[in-house]
ROFIMI-258578 format. One record per residue (C-alpha): x negated, y negated, z negated; chain; residue number from 1. Coordinates in nm, 4 decimals, decimal comma. Layout:
% ROFIMI-258578
{node {X; Y; Z}; 'A'; NUM}
...
END
This chain:
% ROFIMI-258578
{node {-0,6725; -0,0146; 4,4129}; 'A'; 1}
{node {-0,8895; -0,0816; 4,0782}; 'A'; 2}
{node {-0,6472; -0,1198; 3,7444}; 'A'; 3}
{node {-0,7503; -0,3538; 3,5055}; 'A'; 4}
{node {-0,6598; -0,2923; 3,1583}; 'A'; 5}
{node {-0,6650; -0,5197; 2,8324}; 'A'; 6}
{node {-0,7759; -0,4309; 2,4908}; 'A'; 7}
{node {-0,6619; -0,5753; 2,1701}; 'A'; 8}
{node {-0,7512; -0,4848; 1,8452}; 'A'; 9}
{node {-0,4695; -0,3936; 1,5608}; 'A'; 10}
{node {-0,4546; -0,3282; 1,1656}; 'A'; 11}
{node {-0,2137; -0,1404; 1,0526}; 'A'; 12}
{node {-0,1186; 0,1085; 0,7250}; 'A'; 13}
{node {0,1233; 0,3560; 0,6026}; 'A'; 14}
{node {0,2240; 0,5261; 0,2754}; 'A'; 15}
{node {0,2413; 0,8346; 0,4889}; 'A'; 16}
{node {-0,1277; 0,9606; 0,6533}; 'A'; 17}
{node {-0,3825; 0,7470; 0,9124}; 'A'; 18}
{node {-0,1634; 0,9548; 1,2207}; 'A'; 19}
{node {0,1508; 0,7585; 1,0948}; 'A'; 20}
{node {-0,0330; 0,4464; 1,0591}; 'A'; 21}
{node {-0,1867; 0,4888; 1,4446}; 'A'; 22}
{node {0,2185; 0,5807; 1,5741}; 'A'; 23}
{node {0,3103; 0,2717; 1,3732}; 'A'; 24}
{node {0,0813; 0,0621; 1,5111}; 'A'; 25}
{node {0,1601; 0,1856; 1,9116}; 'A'; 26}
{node {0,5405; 0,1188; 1,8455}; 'A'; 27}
{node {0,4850; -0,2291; 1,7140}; 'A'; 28}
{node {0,2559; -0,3382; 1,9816}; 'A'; 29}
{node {0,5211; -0,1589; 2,2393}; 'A'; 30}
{node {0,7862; -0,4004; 2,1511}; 'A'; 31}
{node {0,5613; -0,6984; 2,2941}; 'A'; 32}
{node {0,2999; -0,5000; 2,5441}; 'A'; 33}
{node {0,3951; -0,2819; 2,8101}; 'A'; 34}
{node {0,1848; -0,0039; 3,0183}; 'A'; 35}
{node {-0,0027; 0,1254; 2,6819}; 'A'; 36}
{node {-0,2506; 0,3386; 2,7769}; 'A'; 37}
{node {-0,4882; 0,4372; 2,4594}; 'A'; 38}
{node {-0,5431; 0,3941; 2,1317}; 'A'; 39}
{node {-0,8842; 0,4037; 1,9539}; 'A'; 40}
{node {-0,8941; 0,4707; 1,5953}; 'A'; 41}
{node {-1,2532; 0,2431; 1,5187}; 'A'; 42}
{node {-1,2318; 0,2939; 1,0842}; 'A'; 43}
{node {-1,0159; 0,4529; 0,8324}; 'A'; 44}
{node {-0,9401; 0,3411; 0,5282}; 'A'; 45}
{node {-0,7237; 0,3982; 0,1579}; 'A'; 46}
{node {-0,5577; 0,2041; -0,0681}; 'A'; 47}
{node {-0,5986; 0,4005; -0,4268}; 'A'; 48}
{node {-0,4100; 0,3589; -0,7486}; 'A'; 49}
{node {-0,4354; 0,5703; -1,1079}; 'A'; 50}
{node {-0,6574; 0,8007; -0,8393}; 'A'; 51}
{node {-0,4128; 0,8758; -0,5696}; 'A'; 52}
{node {-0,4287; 0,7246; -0,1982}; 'A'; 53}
{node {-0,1187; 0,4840; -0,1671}; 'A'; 54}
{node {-0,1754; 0,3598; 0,1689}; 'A'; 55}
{node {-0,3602; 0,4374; 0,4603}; 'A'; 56}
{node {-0,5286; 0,1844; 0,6963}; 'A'; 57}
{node {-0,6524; 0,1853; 1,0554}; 'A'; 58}
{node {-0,8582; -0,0589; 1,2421}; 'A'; 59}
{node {-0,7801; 0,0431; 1,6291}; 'A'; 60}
{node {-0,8230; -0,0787; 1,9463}; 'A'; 61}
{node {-0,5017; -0,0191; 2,1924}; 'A'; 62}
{node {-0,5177; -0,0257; 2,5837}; 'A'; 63}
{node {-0,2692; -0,1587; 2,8151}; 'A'; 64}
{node {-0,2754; -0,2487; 3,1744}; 'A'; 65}
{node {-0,2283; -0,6107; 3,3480}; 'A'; 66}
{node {0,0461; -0,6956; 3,5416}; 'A'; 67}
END
């Protein structure tokens, strides 16, 4: 039997580091999607202030299977 999965793609950011932004991003989608399967981190990016990072972005794609 062949699984067919779906892919959306997410923004999402965190005061934190990228990794907290891409476990943010996985338990937000969770609480609509079910059967996550992947997450692709496509581009990073910072928000910087008076020359310190203050947020940090990801553009991802996440992975889920069809019902």
């Amino acid at each position: 039997m062949a699984s067919v999965l779906k892919v959306i793609e997410v923004l999402a950011e965190s005061d934190k580091s990228w990794e907290d932004a891409a476990a943010l991003a996985v338990e937000r989608a969770g609480k609509t999607l079910h059967g996550i399967k992947s997450i692709y981190i496509k581009n990073f990016e910072a928000k910087v202030e008076n020359n310190k990072i203050v947020k940090y972005r990801i553009d991802a794609n996440i992975s889920f299977m069809l019902d």
